[in-house]
N, CA, C and O of each residue as an XYZ file, in Angstrom:
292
protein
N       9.993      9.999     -8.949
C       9.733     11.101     -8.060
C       8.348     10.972     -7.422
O       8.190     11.298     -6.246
N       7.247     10.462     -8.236
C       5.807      9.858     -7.875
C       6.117      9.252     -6.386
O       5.682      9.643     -5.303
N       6.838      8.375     -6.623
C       6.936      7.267     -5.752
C       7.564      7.699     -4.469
O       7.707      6.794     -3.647
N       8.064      9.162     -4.045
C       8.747      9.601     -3.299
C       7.976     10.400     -2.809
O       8.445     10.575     -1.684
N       6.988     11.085     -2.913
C       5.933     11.946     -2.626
C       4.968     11.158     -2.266
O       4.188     11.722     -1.499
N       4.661      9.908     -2.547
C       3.654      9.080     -2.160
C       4.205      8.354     -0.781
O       3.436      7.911      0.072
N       5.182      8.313     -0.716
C       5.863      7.435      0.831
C       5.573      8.461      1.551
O       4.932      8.283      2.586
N       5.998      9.827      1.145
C       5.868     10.946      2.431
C       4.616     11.290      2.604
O       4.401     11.865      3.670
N       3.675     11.123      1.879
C       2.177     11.672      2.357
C       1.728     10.643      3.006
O       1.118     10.957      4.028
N       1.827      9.122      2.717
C       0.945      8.045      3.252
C       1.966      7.243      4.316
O       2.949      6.574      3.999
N       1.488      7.483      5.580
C       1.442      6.306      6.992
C       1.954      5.564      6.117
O       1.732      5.486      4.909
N       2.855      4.861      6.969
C       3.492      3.222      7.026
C       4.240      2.793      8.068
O       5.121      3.459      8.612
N       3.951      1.835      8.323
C       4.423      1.330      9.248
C       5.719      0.397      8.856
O       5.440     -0.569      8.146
N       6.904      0.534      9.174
C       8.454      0.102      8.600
C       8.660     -1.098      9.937
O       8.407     -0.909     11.127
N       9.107     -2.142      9.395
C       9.925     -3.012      9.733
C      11.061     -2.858     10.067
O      11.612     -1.821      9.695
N      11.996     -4.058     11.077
C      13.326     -3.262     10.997
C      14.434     -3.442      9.915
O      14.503     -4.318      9.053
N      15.328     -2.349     10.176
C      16.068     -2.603      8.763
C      17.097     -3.197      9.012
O      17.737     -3.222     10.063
N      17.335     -3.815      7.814
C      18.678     -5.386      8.370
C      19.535     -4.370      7.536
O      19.188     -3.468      6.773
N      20.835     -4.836      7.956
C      22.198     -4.128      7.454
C      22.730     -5.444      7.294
O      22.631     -6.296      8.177
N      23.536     -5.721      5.717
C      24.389     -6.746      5.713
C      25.952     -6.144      4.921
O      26.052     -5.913      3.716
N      26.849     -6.012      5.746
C      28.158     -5.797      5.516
C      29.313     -6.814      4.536
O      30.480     -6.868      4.924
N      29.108     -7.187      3.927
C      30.937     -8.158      3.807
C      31.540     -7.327      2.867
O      31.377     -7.512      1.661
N      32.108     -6.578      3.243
C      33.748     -5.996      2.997
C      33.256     -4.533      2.375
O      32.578     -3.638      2.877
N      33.730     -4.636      1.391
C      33.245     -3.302      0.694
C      32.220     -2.953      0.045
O      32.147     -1.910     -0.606
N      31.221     -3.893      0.172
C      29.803     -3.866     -0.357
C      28.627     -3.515      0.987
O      29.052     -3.425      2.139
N      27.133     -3.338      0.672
C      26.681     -3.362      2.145
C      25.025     -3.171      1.138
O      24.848     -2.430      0.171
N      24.095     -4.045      1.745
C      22.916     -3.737      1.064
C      21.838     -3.643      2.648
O      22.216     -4.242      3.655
N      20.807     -3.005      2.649
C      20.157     -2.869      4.118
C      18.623     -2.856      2.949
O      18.482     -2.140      1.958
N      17.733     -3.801      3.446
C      16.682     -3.884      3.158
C      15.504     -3.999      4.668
O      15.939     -4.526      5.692
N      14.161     -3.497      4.630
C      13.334     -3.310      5.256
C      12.045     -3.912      4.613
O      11.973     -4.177      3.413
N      10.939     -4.126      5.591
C       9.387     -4.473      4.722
C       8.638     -3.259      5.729
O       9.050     -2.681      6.735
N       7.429     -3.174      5.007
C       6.482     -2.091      5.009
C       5.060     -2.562      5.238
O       4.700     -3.691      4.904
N       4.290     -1.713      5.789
C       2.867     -2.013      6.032
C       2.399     -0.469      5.633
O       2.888      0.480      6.247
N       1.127     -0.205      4.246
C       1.200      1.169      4.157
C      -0.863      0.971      4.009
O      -1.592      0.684      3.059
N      -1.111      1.274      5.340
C      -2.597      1.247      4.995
C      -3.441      3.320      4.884
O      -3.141      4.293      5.575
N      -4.220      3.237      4.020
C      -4.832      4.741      3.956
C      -5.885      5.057      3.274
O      -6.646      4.125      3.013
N      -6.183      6.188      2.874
C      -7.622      6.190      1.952
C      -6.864      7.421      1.395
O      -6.100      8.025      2.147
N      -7.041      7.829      0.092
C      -6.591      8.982     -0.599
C      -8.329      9.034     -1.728
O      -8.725      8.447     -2.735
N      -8.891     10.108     -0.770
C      -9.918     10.385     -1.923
C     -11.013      9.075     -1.740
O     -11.403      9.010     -0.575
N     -11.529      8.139     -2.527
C     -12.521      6.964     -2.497
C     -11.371      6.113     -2.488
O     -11.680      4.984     -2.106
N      -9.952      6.257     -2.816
C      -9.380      5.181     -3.124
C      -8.672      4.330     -1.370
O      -8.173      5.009     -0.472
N      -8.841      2.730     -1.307
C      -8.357      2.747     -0.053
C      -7.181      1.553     -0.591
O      -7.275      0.718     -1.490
N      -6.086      1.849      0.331
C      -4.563      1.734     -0.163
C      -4.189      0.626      1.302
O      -4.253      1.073      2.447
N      -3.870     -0.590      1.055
C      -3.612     -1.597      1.860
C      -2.548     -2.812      1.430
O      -2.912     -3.975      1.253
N      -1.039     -2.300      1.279
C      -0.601     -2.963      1.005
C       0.952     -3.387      1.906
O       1.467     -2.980      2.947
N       1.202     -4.091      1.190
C       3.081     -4.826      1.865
C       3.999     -4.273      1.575
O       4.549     -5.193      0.968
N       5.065     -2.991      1.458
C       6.042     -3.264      0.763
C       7.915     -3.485      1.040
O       8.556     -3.492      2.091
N       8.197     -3.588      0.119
C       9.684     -4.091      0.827
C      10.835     -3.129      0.095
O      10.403     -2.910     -1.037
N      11.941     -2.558      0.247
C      12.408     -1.635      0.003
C      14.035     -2.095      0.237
O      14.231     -2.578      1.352
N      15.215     -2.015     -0.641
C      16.353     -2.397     -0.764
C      16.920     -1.622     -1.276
O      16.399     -1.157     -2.290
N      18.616     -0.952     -0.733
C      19.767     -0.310     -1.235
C      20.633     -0.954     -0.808
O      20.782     -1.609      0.224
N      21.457     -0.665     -1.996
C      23.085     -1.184     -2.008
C      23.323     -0.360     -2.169
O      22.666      0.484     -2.780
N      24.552     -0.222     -1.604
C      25.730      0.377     -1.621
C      27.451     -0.441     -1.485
O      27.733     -1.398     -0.764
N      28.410      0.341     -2.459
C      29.943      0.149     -1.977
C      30.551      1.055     -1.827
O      30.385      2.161     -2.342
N      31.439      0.679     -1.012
C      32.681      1.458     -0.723
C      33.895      2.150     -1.696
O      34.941      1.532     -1.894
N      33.730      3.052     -2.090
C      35.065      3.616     -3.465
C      35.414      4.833     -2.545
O      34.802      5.756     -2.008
N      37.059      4.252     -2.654
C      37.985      5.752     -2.063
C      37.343      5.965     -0.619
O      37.667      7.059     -0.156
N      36.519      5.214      0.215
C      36.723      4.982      1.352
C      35.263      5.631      1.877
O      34.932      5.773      3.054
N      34.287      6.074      0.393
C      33.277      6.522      0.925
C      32.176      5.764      0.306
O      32.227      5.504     -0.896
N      31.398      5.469      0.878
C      30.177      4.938      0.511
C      28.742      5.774     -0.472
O      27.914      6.677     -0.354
N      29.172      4.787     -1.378
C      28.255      5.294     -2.767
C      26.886      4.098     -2.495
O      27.040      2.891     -2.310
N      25.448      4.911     -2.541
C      24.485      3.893     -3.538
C      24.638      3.874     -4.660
O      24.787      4.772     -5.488
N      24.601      2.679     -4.734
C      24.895      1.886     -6.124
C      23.102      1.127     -6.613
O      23.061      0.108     -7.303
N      22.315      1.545     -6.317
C      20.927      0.741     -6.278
C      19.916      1.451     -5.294
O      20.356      2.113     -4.354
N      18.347      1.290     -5.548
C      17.801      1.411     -4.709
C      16.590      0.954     -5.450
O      16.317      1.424     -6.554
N      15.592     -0.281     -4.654
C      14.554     -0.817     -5.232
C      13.570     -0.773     -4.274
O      13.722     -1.388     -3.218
N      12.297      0.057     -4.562
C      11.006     -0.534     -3.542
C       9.928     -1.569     -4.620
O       9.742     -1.418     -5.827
N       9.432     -2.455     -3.847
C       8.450     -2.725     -4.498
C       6.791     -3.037     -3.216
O       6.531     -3.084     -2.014
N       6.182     -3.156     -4.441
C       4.921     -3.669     -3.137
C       3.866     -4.222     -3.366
O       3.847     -4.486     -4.568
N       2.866     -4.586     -2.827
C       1.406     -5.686     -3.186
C       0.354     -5.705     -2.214
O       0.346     -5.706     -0.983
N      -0.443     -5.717     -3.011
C      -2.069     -5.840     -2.040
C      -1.741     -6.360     -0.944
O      -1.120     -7.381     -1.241
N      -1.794     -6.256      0.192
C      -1.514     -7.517      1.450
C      -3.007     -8.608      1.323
O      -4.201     -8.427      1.085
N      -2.225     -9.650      1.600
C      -3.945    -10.804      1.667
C      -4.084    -10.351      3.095
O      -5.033    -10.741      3.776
């Protein structure tokens, strides 16, 4: 929940998001640029962000959802 409150307060700049389809599966991943200052602390990093999802009974379930991220050099 941390991690969901922290995307919405801090700027980023999103990449575009790829959609990959084959059949009843579908995963769409994006990369991130999240630069800011919170307090003394200054926040400059990469991150990249992935969901899957499949198809059951004709509706689409996430089945997954992973962000991760890193200092940018």
């Amino acid at each position: 929940m941390a991690d969901m409150r922290f995307a919405q307060a801090v700027p980023r700049e999103r990449g575009e998001i790829q959609v990959k389809l084959p059949g009843d599966v579908a995963w769409a991943y994006s990369t991130s640029i999240t630069q800011a200052r919170i307090g003394d602390r200054e926040i400059n990093s990469q991150g990249a962000e992935l969901m899957v999802l499949a198809r059951e009974d004709g509706a689409w379930k996430i089945k997954a959802i992973r962000w991760s991220s890193r200092k940018r050099r």
